[in-house]
Backbone and ligand atoms as CSV (ligand in chain L), in Angstrom:
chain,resi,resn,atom,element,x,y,z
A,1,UNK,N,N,44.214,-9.166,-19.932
A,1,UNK,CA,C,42.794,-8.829,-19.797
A,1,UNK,C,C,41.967,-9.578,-20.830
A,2,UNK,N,N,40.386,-10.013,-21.027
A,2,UNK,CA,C,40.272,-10.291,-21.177
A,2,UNK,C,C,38.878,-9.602,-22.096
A,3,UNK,N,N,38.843,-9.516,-23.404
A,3,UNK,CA,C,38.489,-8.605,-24.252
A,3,UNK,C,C,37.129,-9.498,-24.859
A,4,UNK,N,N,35.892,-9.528,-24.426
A,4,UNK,CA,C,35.002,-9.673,-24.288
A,4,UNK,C,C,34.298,-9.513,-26.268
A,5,UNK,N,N,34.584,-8.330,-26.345
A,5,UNK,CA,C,34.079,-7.664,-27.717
A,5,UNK,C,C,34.704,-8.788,-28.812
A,6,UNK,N,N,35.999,-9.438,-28.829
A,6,UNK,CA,C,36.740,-10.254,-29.920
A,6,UNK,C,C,36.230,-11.658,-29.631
A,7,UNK,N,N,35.648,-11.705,-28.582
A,7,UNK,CA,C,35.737,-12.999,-28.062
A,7,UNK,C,C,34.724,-13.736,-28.896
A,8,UNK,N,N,34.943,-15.305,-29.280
A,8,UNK,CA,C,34.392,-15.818,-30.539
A,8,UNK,C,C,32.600,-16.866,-29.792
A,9,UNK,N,N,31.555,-16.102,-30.821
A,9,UNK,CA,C,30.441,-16.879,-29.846
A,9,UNK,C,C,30.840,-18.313,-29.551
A,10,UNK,N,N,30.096,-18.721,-29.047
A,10,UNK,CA,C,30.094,-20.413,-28.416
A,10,UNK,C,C,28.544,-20.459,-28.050
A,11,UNK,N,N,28.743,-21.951,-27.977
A,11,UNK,CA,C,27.945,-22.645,-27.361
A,11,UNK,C,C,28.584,-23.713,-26.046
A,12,UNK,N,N,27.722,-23.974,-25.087
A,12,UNK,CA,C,28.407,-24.650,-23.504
A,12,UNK,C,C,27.001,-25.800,-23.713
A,13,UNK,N,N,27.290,-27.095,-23.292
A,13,UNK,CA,C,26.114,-28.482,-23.489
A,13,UNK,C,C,26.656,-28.925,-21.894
A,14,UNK,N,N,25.920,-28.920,-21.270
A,14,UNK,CA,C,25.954,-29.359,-19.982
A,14,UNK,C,C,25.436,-30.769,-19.745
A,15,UNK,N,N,26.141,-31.996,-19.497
A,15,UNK,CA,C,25.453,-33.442,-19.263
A,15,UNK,C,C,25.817,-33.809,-18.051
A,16,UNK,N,N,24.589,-34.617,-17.644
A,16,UNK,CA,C,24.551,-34.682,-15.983
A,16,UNK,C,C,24.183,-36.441,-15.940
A,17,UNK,N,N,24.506,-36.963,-14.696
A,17,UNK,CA,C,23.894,-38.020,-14.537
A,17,UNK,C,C,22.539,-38.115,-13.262
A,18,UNK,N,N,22.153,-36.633,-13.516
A,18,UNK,CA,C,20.992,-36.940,-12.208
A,18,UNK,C,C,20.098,-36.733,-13.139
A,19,UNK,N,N,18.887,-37.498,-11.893
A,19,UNK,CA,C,17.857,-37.738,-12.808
A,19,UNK,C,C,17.309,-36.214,-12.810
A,20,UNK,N,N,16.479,-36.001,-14.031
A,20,UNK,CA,C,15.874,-34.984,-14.581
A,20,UNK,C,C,14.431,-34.673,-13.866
A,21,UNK,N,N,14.385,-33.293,-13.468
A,21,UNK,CA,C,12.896,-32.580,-12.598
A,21,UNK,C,C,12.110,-32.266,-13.641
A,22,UNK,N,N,11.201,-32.400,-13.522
A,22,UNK,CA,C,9.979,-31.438,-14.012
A,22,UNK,C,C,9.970,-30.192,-13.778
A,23,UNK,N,N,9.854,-29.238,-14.817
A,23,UNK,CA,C,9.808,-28.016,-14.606
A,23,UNK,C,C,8.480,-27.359,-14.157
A,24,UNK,N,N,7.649,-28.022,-13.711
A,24,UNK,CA,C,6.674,-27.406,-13.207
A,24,UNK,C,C,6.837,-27.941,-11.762
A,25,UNK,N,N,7.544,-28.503,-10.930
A,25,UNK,CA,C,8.024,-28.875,-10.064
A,25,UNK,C,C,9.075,-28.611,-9.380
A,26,UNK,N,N,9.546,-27.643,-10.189
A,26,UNK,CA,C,10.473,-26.155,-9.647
A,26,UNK,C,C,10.246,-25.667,-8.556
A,27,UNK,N,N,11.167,-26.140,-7.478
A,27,UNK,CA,C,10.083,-24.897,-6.428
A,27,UNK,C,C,11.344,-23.635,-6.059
A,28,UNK,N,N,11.078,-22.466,-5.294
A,28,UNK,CA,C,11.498,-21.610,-5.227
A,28,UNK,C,C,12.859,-21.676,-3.921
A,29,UNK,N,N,12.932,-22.552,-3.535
A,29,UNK,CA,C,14.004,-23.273,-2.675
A,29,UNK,C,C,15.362,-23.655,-3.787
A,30,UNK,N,N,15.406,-23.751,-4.498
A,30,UNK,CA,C,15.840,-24.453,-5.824
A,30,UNK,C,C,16.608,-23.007,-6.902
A,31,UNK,N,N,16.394,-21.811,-6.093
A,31,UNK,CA,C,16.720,-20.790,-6.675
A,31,UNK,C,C,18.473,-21.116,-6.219
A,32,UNK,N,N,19.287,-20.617,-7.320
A,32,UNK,CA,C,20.587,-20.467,-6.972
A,32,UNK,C,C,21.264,-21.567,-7.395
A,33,UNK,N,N,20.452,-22.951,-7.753
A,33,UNK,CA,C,20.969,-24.367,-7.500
A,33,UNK,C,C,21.091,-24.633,-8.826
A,34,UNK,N,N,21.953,-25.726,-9.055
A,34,UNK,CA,C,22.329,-25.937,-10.310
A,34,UNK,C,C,21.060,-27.349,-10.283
A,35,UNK,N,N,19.873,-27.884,-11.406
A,35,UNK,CA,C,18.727,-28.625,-11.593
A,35,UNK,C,C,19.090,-28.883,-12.836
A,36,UNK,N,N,18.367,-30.049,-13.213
A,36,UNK,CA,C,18.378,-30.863,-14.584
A,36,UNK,C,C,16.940,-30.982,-14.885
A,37,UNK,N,N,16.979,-30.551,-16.054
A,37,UNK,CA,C,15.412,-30.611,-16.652
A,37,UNK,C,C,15.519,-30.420,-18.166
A,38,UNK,N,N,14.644,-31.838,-18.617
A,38,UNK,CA,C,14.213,-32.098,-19.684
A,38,UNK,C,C,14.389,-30.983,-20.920
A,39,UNK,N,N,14.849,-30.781,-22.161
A,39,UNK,CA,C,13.923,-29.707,-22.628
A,39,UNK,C,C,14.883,-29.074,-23.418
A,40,UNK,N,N,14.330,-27.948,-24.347
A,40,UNK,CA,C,15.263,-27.381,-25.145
A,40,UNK,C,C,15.439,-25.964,-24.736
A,41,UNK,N,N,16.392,-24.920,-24.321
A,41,UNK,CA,C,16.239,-23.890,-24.419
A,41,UNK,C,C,16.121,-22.826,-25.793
A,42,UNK,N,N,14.652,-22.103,-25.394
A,42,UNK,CA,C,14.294,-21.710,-26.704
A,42,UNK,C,C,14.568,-19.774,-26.214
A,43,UNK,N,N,14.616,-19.369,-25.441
A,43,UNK,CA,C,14.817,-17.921,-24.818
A,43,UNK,C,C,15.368,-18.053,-23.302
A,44,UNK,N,N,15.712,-17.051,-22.834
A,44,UNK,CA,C,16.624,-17.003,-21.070
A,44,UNK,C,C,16.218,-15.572,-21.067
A,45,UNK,N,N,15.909,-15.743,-19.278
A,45,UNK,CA,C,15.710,-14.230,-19.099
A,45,UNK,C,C,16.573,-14.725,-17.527
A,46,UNK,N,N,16.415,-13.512,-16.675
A,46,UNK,CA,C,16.397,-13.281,-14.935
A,46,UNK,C,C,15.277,-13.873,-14.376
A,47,UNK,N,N,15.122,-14.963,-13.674
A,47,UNK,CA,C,13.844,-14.988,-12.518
A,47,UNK,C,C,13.906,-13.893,-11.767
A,48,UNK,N,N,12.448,-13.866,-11.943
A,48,UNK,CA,C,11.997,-12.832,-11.361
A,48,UNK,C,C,11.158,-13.190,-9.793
A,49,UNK,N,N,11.823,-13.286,-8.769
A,49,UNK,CA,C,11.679,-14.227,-7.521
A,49,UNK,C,C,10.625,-12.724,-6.451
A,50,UNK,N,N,9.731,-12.996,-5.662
A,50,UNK,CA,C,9.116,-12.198,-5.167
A,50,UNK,C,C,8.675,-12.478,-3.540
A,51,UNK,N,N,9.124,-12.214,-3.010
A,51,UNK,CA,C,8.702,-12.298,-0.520
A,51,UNK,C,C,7.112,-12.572,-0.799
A,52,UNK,N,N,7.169,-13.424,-0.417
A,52,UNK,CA,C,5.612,-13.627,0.027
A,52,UNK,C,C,5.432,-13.729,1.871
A,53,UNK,N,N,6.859,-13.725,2.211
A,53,UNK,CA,C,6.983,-12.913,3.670
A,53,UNK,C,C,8.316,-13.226,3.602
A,54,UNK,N,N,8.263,-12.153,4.713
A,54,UNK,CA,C,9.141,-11.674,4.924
A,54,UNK,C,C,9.698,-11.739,6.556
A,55,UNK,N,N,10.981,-11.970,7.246
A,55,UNK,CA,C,11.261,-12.089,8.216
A,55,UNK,C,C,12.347,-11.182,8.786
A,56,UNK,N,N,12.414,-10.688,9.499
A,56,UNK,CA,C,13.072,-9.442,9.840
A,56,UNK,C,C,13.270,-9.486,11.122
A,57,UNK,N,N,14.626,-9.189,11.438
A,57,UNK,CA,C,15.235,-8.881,12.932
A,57,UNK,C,C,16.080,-7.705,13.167
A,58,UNK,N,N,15.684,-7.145,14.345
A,58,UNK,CA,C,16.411,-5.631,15.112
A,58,UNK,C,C,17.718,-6.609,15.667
A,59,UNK,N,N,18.719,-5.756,14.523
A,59,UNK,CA,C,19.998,-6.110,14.849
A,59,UNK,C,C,20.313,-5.225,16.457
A,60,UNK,N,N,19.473,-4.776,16.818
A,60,UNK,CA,C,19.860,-4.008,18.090
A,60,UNK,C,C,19.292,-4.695,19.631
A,61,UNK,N,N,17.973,-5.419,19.618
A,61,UNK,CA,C,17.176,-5.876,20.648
A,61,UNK,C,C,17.227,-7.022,20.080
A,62,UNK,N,N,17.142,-7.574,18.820
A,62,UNK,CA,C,16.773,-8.840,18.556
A,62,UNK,C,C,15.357,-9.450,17.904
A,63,UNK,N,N,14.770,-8.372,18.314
A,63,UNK,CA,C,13.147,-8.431,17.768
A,63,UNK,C,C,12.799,-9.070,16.421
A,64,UNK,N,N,12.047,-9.370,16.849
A,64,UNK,CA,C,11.772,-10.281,15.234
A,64,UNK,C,C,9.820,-10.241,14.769
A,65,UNK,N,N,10.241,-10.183,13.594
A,65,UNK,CA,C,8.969,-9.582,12.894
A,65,UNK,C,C,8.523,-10.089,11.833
A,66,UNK,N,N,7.545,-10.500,11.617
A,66,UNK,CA,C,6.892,-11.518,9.797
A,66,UNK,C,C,6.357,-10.276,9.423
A,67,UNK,N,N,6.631,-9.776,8.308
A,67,UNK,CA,C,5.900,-8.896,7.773
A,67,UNK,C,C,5.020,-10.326,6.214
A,68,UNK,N,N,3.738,-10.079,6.089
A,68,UNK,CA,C,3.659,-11.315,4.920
A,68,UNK,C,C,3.203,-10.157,3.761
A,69,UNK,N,N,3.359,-10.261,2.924
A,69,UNK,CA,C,2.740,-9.214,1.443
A,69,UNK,C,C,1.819,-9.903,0.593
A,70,UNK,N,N,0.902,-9.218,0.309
A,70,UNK,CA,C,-0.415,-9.415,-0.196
A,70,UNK,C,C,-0.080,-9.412,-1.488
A,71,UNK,N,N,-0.577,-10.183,-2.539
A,71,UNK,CA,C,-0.006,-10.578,-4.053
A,71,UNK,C,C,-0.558,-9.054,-4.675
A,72,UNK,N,N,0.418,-8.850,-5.599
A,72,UNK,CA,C,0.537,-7.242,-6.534
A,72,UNK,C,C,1.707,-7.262,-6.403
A,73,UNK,N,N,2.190,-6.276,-7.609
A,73,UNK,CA,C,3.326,-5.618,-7.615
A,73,UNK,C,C,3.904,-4.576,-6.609
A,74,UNK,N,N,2.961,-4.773,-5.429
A,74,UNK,CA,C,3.611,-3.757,-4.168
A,74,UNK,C,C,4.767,-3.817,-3.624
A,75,UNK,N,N,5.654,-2.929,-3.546
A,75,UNK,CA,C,6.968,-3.431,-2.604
A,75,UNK,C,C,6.466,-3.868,-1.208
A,76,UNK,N,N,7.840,-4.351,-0.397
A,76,UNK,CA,C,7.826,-4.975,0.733
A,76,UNK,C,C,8.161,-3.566,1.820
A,77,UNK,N,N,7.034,-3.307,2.944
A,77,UNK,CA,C,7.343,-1.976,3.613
A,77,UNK,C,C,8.457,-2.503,4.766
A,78,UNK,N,N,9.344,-2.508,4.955
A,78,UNK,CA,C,10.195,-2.418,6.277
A,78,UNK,C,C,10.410,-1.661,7.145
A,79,UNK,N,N,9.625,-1.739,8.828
A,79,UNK,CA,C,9.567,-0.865,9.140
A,79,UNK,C,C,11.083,-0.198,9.482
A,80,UNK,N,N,11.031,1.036,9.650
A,80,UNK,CA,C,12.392,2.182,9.948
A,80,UNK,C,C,12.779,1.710,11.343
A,81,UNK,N,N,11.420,1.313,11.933
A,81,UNK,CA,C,11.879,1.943,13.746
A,81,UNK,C,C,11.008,0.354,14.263
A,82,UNK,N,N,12.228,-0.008,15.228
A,82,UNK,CA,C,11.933,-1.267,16.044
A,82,UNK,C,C,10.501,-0.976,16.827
A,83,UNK,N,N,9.893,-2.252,16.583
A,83,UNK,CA,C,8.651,-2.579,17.240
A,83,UNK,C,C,8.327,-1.776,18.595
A,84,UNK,N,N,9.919,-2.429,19.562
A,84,UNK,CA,C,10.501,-2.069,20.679
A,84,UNK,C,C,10.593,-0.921,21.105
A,85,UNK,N,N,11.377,-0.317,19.591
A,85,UNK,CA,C,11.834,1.252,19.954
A,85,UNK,C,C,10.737,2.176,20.754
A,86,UNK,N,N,9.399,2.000,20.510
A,86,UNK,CA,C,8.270,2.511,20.451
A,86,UNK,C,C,7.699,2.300,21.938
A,87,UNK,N,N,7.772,1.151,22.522
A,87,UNK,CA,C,7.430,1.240,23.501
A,87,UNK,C,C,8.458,1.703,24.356
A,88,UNK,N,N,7.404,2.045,25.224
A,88,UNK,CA,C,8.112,2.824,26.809
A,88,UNK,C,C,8.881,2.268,28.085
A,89,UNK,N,N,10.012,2.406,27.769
A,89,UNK,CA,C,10.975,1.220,29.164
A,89,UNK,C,C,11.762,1.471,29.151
A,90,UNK,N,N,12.594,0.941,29.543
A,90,UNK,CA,C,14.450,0.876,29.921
A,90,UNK,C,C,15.116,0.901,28.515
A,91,UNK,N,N,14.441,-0.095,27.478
A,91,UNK,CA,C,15.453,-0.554,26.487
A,91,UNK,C,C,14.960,0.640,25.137
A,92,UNK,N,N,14.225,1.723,25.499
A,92,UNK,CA,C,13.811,2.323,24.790
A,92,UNK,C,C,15.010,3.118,23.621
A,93,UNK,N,N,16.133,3.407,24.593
A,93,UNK,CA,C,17.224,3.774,23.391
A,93,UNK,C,C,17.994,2.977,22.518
A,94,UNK,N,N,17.588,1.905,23.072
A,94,UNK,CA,C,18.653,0.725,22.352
A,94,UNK,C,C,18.589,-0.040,21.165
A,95,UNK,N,N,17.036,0.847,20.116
A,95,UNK,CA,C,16.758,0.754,18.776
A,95,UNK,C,C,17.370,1.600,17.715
A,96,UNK,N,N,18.134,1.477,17.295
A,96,UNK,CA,C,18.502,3.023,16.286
A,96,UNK,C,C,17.299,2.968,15.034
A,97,UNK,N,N,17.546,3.774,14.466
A,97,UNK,CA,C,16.435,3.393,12.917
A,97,UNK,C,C,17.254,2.606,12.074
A,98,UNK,N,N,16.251,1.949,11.281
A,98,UNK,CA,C,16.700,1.143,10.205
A,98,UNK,C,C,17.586,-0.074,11.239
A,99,UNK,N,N,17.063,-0.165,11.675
A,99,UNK,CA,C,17.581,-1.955,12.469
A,99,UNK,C,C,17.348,-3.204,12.373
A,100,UNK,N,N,16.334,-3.027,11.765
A,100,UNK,CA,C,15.772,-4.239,11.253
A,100,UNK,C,C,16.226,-4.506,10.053
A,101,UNK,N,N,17.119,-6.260,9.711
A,101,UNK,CA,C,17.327,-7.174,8.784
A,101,UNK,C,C,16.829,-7.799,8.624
A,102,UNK,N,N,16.923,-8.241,7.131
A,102,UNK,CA,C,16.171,-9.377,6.584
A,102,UNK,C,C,16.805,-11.156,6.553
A,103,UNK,N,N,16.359,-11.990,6.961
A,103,UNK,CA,C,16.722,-13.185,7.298
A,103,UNK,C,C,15.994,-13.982,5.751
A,104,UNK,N,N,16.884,-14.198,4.832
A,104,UNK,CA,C,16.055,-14.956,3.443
A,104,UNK,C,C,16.199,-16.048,3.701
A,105,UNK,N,N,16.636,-17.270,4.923
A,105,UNK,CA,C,16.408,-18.357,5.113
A,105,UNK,C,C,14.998,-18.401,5.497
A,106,UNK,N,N,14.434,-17.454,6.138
A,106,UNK,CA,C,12.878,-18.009,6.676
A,106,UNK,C,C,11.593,-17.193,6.097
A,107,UNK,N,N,12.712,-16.413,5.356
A,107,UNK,CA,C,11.509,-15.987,4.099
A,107,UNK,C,C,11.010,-16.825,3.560
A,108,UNK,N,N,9.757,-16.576,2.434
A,108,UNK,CA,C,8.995,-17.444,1.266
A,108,UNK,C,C,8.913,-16.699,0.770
A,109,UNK,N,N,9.106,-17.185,-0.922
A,109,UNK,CA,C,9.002,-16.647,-2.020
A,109,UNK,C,C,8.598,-17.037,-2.919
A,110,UNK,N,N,8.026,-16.549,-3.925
A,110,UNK,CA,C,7.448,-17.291,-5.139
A,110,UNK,C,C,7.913,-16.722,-6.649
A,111,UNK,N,N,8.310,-17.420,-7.385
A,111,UNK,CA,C,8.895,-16.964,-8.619
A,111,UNK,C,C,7.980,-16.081,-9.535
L,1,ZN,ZN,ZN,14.817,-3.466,18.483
């Protein structure tokens, strides 16, 4: 096992041969990815990444839905109950609640 508490600090220097981004040229596509940029690290936190829409599909009908969110600290509302579910027809049982997923390929987000 591997005992974390004894373990002796370090330092890790990462050298790359790609060319170097601008950090104001970061875009939010770029989340997850390993980037080269100029610079010294002086503090590290978590990005803090935020839906500026949102795309959502009824794993049950298929339905698909943009919800977009208005800038604030508001959460993102997802609805419970398919678009579908609601209207009146044949396929009316074939929504359960909470059916709708989120698709983060066709989301947008902003850091
Ligand atoms: Zn549905």
């Amino acid at each position: 096992m591997f005992d974390y508490e004894t373990m002796p600090l370090f330092q890790v220097q990462f050298h790359s041969k790609e060319n170097p981004d601008m950090l104001r040229n970061l875009q939010s596509n770029q989340i997850g990815k390993m980037v080269v940029i100029p610079g010294i690290i002086t503090a590290a936190s978590k990005a803090q990444i935020r839906a500026t829409k949102l795309v959502v599909k009824c794993s049950s009908c298929g339905h698909e839905k943009t919800i977009k969110l208005q800038a604030g600290f508001g959460g993102a509302m997802i609805p419970r109950q398919c678009d579908n579910a609601r209207n009146q027809g044949p396929d009316k049982q074939m929504c359960k609640l909470d059916s709708y997923q989120t698709y983060p390929d066709k989301c947008s987000f902003i850091d």
